[in-house]
mmCIF entry with sequence, helices, sheets and N, C-alpha, C, O atoms, coordinates in Angstrom:
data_MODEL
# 
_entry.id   MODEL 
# 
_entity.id                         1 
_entity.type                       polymer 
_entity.pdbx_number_of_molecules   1 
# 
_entity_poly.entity_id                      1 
_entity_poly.type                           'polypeptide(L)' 
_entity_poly.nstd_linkage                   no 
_entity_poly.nstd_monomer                   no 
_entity_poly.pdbx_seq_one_letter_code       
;(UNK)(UNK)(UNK)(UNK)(UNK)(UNK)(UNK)(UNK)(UNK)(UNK)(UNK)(UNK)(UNK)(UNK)(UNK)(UNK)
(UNK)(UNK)(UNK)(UNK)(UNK)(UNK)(UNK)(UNK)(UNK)(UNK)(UNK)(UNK)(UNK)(UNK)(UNK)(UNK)
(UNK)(UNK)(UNK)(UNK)(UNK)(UNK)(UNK)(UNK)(UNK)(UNK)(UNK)(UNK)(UNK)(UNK)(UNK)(UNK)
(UNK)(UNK)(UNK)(UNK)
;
_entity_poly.pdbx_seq_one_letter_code_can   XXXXXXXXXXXXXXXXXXXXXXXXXXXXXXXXXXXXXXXXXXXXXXXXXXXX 
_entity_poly.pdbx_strand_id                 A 
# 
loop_
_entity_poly_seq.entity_id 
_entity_poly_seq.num 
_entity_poly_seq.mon_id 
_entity_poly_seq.hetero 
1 1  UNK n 
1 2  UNK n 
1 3  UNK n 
1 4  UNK n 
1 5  UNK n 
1 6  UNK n 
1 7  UNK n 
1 8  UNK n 
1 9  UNK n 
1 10 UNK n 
1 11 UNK n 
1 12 UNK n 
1 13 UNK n 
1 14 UNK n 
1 15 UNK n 
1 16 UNK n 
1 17 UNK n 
1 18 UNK n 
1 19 UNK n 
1 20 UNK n 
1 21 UNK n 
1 22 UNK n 
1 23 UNK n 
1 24 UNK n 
1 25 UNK n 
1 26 UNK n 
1 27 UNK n 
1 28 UNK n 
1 29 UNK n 
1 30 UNK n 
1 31 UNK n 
1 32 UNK n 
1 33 UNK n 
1 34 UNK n 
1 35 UNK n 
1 36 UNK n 
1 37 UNK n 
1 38 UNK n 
1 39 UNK n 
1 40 UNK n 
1 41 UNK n 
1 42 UNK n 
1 43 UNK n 
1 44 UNK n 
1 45 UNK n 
1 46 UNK n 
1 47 UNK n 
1 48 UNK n 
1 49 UNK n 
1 50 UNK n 
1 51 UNK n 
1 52 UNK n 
# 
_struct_asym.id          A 
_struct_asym.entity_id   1 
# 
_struct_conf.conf_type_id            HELX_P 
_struct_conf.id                      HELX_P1 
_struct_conf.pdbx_PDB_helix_id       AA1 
_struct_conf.beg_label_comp_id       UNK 
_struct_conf.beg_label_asym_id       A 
_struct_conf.beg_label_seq_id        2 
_struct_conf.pdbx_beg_PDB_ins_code   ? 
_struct_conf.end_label_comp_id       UNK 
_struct_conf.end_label_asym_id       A 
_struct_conf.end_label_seq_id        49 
_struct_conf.pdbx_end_PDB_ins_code   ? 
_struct_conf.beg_auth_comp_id        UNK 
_struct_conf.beg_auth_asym_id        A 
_struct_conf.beg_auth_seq_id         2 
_struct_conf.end_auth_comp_id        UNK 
_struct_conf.end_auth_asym_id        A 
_struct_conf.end_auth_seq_id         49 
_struct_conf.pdbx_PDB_helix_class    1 
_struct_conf.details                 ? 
_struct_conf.pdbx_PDB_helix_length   48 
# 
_struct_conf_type.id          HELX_P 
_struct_conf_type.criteria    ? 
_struct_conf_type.reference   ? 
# 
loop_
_atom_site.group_PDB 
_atom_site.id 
_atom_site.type_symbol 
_atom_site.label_atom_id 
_atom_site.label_alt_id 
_atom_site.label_comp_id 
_atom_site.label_asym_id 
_atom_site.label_entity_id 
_atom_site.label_seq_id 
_atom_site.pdbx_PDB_ins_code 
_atom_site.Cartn_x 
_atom_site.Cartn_y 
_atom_site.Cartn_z 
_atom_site.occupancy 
_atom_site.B_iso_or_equiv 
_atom_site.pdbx_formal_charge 
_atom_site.auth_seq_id 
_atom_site.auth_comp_id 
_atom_site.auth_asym_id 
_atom_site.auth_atom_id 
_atom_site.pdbx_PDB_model_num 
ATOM 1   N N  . UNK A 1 1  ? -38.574 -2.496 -2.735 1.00 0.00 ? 1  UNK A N  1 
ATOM 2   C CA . UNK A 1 1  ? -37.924 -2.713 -1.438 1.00 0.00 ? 1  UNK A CA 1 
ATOM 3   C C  . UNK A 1 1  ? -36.744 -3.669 -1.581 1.00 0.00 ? 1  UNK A C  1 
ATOM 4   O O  . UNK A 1 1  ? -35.662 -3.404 -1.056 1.00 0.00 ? 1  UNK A O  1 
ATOM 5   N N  . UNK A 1 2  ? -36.936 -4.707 -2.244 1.00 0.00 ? 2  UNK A N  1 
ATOM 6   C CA . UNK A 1 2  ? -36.125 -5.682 -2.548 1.00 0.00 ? 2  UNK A CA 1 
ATOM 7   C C  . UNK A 1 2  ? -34.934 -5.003 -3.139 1.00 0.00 ? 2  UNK A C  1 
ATOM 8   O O  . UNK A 1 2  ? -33.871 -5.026 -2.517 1.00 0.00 ? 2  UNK A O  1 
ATOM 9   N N  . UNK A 1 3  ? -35.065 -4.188 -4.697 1.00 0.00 ? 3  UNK A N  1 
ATOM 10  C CA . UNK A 1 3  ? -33.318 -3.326 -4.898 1.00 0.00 ? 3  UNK A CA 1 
ATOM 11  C C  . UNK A 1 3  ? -32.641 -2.535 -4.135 1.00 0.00 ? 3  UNK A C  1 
ATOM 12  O O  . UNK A 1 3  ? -31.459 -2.211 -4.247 1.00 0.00 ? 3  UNK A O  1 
ATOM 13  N N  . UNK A 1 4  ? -33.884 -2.031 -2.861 1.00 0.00 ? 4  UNK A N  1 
ATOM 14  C CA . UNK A 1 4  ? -32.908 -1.081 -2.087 1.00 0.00 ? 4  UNK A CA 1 
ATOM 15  C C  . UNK A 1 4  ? -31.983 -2.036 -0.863 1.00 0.00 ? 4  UNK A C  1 
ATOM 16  O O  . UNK A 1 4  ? -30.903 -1.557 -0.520 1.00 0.00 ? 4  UNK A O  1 
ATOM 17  N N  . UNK A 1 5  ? -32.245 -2.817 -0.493 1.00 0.00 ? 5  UNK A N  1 
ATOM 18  C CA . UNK A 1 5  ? -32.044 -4.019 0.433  1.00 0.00 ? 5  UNK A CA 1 
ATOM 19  C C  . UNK A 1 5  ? -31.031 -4.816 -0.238 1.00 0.00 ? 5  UNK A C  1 
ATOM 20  O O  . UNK A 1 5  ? -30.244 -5.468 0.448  1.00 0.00 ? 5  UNK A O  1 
ATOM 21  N N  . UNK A 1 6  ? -30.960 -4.837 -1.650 1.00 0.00 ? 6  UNK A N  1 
ATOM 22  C CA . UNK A 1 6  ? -29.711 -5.665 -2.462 1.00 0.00 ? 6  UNK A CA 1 
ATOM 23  C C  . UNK A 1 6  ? -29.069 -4.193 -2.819 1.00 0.00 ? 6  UNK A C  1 
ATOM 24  O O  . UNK A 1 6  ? -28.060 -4.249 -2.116 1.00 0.00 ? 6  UNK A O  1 
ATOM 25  N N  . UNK A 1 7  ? -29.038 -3.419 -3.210 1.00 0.00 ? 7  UNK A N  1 
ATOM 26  C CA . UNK A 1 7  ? -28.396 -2.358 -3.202 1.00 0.00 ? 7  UNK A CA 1 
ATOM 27  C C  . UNK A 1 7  ? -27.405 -1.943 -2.196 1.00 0.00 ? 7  UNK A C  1 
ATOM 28  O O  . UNK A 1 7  ? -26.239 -1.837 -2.575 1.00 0.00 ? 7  UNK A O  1 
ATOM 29  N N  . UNK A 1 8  ? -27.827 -1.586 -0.447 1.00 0.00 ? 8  UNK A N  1 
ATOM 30  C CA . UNK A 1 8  ? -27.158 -1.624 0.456  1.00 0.00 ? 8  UNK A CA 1 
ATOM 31  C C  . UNK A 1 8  ? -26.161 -2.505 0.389  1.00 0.00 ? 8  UNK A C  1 
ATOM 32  O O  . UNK A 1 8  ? -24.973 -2.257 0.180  1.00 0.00 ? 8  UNK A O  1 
ATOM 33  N N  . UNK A 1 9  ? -26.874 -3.968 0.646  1.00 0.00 ? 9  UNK A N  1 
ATOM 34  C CA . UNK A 1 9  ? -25.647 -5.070 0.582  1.00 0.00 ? 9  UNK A CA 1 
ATOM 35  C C  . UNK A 1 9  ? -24.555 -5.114 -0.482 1.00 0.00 ? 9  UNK A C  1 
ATOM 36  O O  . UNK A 1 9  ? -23.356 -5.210 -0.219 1.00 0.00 ? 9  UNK A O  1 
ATOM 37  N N  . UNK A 1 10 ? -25.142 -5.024 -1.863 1.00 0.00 ? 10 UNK A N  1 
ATOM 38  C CA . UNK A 1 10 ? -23.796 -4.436 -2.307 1.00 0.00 ? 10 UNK A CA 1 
ATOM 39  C C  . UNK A 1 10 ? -22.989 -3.558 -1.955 1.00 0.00 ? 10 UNK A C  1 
ATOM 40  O O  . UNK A 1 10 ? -21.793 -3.846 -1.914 1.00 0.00 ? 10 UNK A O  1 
ATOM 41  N N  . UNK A 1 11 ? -23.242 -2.823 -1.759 1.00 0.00 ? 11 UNK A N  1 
ATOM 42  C CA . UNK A 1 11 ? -22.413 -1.360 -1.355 1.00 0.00 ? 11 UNK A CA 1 
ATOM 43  C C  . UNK A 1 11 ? -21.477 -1.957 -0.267 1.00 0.00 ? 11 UNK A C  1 
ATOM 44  O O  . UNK A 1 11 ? -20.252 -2.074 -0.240 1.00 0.00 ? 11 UNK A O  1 
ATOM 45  N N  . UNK A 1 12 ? -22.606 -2.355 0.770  1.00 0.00 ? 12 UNK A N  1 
ATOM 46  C CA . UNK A 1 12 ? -21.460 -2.386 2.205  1.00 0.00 ? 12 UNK A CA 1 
ATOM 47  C C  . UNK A 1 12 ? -20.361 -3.245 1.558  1.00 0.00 ? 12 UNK A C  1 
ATOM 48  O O  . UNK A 1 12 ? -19.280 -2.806 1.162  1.00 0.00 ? 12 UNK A O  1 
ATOM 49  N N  . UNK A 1 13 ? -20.871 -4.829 1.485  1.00 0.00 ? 13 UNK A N  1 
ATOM 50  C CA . UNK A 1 13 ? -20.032 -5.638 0.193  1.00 0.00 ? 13 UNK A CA 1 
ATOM 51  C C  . UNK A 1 13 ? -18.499 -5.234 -0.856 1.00 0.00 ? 13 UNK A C  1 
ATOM 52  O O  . UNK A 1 13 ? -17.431 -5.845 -0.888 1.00 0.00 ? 13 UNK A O  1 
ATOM 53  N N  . UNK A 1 14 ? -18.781 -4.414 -1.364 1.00 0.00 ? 14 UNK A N  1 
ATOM 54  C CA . UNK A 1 14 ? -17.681 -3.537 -1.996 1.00 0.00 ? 14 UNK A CA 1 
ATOM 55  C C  . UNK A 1 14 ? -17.114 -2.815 -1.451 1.00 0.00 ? 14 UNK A C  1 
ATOM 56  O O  . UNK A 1 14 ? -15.894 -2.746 -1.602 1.00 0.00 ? 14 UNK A O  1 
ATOM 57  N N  . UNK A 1 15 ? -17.794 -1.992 -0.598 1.00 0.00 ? 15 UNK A N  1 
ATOM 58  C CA . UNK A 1 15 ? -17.119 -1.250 0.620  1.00 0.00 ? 15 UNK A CA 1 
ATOM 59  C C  . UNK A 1 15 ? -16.228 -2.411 1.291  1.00 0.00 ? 15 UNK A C  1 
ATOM 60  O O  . UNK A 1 15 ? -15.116 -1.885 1.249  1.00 0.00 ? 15 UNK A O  1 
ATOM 61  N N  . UNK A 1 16 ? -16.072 -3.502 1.804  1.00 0.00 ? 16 UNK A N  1 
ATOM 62  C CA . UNK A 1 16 ? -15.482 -3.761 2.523  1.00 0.00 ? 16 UNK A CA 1 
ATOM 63  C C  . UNK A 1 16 ? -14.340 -4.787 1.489  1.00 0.00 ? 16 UNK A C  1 
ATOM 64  O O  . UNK A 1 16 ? -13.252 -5.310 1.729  1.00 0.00 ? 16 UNK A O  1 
ATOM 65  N N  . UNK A 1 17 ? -15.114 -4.745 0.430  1.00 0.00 ? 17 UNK A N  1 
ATOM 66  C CA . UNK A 1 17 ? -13.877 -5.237 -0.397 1.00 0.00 ? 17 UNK A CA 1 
ATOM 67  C C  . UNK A 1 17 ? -12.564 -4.012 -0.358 1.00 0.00 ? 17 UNK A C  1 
ATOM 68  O O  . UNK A 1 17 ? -11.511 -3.970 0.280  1.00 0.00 ? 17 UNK A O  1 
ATOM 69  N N  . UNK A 1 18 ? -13.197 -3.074 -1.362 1.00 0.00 ? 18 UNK A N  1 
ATOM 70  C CA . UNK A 1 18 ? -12.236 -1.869 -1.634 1.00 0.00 ? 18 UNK A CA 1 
ATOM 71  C C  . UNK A 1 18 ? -11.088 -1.838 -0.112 1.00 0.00 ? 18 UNK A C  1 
ATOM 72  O O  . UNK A 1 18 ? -9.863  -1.743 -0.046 1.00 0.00 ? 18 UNK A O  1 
ATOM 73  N N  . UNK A 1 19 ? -12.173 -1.968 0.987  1.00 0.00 ? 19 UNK A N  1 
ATOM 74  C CA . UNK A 1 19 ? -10.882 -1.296 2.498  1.00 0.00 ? 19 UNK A CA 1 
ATOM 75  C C  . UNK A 1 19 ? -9.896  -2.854 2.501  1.00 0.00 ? 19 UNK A C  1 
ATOM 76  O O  . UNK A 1 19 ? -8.669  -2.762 2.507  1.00 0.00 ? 19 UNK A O  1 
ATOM 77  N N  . UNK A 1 20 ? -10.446 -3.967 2.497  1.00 0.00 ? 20 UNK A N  1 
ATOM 78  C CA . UNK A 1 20 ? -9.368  -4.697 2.188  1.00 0.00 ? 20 UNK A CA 1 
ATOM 79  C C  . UNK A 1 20 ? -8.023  -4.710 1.011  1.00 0.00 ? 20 UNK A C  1 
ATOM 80  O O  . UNK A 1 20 ? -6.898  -5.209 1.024  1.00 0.00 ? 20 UNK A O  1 
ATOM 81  N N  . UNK A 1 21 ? -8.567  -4.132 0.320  1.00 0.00 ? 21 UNK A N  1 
ATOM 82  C CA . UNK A 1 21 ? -7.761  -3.614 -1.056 1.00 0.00 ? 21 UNK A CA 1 
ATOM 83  C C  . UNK A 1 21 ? -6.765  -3.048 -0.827 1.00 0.00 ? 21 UNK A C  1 
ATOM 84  O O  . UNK A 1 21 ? -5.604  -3.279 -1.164 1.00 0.00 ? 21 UNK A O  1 
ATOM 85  N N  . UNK A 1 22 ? -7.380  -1.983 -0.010 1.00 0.00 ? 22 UNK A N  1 
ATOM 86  C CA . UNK A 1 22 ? -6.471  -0.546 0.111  1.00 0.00 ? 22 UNK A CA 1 
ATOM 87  C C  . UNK A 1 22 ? -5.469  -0.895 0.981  1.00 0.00 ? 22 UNK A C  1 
ATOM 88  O O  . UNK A 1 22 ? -4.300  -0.554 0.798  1.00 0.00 ? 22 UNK A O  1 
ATOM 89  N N  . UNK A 1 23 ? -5.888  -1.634 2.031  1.00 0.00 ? 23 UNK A N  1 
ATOM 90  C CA . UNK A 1 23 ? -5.136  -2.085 2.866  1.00 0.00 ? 23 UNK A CA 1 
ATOM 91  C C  . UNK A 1 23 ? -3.997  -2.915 2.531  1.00 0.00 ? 23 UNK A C  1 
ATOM 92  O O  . UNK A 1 23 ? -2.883  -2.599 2.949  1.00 0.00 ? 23 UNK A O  1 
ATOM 93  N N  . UNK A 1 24 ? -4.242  -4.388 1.511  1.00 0.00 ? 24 UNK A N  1 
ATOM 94  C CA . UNK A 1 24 ? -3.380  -5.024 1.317  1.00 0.00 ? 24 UNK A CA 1 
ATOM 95  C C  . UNK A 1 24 ? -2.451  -4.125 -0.316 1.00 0.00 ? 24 UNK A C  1 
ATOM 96  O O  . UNK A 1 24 ? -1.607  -4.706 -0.999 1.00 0.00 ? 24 UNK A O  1 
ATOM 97  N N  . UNK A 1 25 ? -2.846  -2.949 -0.515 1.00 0.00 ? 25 UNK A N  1 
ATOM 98  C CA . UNK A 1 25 ? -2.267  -2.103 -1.419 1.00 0.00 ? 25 UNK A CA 1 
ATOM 99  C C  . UNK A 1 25 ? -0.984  -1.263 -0.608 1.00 0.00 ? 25 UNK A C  1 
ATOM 100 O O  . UNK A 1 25 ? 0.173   -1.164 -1.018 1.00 0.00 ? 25 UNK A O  1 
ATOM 101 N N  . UNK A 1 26 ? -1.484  -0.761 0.512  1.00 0.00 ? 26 UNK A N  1 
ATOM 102 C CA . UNK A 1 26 ? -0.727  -0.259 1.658  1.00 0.00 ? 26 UNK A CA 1 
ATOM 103 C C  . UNK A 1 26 ? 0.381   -0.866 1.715  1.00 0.00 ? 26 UNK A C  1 
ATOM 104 O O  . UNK A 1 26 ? 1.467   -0.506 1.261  1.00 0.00 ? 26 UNK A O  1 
ATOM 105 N N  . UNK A 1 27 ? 0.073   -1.929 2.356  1.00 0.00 ? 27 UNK A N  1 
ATOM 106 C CA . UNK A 1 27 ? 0.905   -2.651 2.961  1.00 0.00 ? 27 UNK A CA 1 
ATOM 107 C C  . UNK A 1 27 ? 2.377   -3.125 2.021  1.00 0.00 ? 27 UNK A C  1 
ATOM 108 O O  . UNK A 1 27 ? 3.558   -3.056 2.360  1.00 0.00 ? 27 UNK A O  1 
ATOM 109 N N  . UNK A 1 28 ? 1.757   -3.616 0.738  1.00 0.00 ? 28 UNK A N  1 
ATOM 110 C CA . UNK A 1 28 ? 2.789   -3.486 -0.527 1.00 0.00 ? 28 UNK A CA 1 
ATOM 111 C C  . UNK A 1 28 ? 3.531   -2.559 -0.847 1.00 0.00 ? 28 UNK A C  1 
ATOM 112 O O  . UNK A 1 28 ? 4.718   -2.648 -1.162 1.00 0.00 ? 28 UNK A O  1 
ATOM 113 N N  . UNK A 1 29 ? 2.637   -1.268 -0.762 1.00 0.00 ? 29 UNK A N  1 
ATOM 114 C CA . UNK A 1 29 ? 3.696   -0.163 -1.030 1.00 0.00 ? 29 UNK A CA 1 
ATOM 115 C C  . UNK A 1 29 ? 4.766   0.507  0.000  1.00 0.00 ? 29 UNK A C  1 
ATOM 116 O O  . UNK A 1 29 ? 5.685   1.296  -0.222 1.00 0.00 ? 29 UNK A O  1 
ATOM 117 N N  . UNK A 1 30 ? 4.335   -0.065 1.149  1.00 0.00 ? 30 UNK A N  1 
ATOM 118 C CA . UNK A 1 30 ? 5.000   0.266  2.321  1.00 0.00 ? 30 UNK A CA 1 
ATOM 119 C C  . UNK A 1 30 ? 6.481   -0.840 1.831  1.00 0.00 ? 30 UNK A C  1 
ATOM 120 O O  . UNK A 1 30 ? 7.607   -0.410 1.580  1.00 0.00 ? 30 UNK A O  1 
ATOM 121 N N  . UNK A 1 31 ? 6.041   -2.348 1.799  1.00 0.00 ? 31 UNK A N  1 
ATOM 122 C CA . UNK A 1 31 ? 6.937   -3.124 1.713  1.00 0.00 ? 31 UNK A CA 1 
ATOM 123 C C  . UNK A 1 31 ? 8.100   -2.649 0.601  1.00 0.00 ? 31 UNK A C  1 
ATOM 124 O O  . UNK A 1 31 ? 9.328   -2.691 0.667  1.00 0.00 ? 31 UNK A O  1 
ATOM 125 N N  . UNK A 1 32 ? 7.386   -2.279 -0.224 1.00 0.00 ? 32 UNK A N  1 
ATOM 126 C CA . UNK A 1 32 ? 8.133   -1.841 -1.607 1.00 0.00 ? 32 UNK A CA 1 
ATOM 127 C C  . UNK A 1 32 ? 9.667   -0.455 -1.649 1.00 0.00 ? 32 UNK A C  1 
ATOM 128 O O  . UNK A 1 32 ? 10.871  -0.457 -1.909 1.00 0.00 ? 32 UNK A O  1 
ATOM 129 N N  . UNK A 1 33 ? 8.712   0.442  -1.257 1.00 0.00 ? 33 UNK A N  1 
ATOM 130 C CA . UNK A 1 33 ? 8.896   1.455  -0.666 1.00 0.00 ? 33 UNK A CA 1 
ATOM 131 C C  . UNK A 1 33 ? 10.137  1.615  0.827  1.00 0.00 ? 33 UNK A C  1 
ATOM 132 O O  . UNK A 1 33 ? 10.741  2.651  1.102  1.00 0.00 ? 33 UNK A O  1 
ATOM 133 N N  . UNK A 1 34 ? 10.246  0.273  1.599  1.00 0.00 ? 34 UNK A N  1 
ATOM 134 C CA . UNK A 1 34 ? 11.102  -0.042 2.344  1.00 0.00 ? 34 UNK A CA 1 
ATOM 135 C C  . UNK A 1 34 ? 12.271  -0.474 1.570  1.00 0.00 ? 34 UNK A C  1 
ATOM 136 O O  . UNK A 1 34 ? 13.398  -0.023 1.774  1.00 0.00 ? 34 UNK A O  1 
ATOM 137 N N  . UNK A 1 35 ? 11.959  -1.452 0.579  1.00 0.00 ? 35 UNK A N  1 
ATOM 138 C CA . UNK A 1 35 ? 12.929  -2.229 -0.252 1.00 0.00 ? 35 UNK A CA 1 
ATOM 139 C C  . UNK A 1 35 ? 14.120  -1.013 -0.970 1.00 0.00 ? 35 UNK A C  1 
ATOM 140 O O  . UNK A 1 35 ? 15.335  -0.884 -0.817 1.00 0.00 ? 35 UNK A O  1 
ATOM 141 N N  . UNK A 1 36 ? 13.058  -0.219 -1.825 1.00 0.00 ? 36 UNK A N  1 
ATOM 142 C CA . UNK A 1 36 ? 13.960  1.472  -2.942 1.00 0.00 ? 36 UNK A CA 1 
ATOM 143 C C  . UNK A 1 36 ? 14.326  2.037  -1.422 1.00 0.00 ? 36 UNK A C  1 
ATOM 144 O O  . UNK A 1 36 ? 15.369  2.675  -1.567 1.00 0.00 ? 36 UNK A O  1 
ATOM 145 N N  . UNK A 1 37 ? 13.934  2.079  -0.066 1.00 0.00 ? 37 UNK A N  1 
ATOM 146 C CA . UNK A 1 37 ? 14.352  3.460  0.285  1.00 0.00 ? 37 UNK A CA 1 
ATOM 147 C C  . UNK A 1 37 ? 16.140  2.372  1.405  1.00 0.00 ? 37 UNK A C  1 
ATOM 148 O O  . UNK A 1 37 ? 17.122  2.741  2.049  1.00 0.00 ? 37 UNK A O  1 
ATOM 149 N N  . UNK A 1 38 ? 15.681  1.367  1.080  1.00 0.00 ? 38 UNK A N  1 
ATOM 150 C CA . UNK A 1 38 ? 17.002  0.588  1.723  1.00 0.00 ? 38 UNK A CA 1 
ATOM 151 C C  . UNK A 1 38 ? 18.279  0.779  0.624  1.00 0.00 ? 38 UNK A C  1 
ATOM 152 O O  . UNK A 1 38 ? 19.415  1.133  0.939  1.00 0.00 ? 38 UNK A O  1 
ATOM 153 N N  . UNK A 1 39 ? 17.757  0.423  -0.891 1.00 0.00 ? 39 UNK A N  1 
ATOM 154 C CA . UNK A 1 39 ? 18.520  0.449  -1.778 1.00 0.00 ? 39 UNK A CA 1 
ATOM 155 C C  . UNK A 1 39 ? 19.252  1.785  -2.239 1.00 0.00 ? 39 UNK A C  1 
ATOM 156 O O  . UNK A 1 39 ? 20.390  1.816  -2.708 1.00 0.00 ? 39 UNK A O  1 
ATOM 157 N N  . UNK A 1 40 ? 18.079  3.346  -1.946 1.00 0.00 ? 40 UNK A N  1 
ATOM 158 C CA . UNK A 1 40 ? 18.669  4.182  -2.614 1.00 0.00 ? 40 UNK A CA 1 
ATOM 159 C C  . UNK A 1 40 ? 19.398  4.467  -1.020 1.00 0.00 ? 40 UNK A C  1 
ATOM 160 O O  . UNK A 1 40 ? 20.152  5.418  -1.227 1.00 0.00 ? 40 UNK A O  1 
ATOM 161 N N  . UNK A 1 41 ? 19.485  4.176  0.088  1.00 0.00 ? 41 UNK A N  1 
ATOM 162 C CA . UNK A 1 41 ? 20.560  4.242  1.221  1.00 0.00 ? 41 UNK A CA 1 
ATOM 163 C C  . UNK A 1 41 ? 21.808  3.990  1.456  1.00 0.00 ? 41 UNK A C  1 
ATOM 164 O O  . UNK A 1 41 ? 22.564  4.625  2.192  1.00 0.00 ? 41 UNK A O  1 
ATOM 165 N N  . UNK A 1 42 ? 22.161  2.528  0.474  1.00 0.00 ? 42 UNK A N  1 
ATOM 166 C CA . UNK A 1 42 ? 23.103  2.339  0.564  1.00 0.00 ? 42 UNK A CA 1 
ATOM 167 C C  . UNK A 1 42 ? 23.882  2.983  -0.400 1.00 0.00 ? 42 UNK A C  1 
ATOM 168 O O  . UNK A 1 42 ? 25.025  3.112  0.038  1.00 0.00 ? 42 UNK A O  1 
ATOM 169 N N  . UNK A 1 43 ? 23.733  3.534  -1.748 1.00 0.00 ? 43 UNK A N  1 
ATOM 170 C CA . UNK A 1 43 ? 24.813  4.471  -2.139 1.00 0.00 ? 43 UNK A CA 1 
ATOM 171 C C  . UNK A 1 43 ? 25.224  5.108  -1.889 1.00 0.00 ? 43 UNK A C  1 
ATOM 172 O O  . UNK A 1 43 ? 26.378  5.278  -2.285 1.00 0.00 ? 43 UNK A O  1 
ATOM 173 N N  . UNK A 1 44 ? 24.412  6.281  -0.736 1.00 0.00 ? 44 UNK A N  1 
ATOM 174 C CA . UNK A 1 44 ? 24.342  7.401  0.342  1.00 0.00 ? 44 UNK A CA 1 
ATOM 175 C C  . UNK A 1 44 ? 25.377  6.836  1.151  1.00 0.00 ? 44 UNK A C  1 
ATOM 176 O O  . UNK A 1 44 ? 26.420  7.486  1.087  1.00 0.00 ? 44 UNK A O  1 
ATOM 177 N N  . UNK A 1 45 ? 25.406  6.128  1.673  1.00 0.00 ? 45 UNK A N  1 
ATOM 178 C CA . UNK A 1 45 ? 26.630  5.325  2.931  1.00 0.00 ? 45 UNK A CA 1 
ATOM 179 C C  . UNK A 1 45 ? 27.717  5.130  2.156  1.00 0.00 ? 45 UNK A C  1 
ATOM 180 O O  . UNK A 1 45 ? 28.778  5.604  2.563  1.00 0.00 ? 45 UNK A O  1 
ATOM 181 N N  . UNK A 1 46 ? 27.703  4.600  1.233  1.00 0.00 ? 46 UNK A N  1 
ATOM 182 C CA . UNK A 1 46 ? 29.355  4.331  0.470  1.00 0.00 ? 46 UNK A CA 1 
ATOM 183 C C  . UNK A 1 46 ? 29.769  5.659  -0.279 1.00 0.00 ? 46 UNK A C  1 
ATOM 184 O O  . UNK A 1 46 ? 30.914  5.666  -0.730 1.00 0.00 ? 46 UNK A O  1 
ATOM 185 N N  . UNK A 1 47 ? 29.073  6.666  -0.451 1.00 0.00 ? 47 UNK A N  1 
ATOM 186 C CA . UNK A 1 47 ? 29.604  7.808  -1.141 1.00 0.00 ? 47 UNK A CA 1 
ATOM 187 C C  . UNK A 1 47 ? 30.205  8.427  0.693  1.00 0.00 ? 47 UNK A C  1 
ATOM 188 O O  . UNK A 1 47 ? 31.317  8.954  0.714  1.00 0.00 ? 47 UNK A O  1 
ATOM 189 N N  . UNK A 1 48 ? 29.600  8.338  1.760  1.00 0.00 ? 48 UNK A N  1 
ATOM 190 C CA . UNK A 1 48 ? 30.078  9.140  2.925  1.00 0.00 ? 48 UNK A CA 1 
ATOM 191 C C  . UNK A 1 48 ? 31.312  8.461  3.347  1.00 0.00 ? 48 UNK A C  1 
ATOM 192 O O  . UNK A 1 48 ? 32.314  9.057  3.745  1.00 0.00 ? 48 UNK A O  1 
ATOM 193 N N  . UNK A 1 49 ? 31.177  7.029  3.229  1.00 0.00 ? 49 UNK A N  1 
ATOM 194 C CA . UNK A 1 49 ? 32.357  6.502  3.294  1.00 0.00 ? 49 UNK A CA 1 
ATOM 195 C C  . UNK A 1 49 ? 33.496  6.737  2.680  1.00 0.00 ? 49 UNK A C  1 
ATOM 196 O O  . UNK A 1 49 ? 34.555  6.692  3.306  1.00 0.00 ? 49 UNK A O  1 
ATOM 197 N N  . UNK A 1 50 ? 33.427  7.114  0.931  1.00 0.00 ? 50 UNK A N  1 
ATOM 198 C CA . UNK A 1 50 ? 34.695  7.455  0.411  1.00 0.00 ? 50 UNK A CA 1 
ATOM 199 C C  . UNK A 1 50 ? 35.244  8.598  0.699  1.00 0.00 ? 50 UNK A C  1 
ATOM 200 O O  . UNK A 1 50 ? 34.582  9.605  0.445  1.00 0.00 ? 50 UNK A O  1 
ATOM 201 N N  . UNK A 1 51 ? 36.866  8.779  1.423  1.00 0.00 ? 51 UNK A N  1 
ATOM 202 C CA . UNK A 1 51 ? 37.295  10.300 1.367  1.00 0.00 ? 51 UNK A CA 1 
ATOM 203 C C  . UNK A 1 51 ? 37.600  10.501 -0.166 1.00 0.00 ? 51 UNK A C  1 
ATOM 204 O O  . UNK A 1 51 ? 37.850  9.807  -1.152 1.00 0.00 ? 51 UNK A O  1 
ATOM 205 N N  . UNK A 1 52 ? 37.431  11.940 0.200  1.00 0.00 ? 52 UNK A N  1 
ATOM 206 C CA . UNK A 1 52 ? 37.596  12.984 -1.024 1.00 0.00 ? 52 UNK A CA 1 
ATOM 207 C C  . UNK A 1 52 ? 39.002  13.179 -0.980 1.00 0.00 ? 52 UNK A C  1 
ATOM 208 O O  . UNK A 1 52 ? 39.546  13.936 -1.783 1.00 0.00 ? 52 UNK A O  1 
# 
């Protein structure tokens, strides 16, 4: 009874590690992902800017 009762608690335990994880993984790649999609933007704007 006792491993199934420490068993659960691990689980939930890790379970709620991992969703914090994922989350503060998210959130990085979002940040990141803002940063390349700002950077690969602005070449896009200065190439529309130059006439041909």
């Amino acid at each position: 009874m006792q491993y199934i009762l420490t068993g659960v608690i691990v689980l939930i335990f890790s379970g709620l590690v991992i969703h914090g994880l994922t989350l503060l993984l998210e959130r990085g790649y979002r940040a990141l992902f803002g940063i390349f999609a700002g950077a690969a933007d602005l070449p896009r704007k200065v190439k529309v800017k130059v006439p041909r």
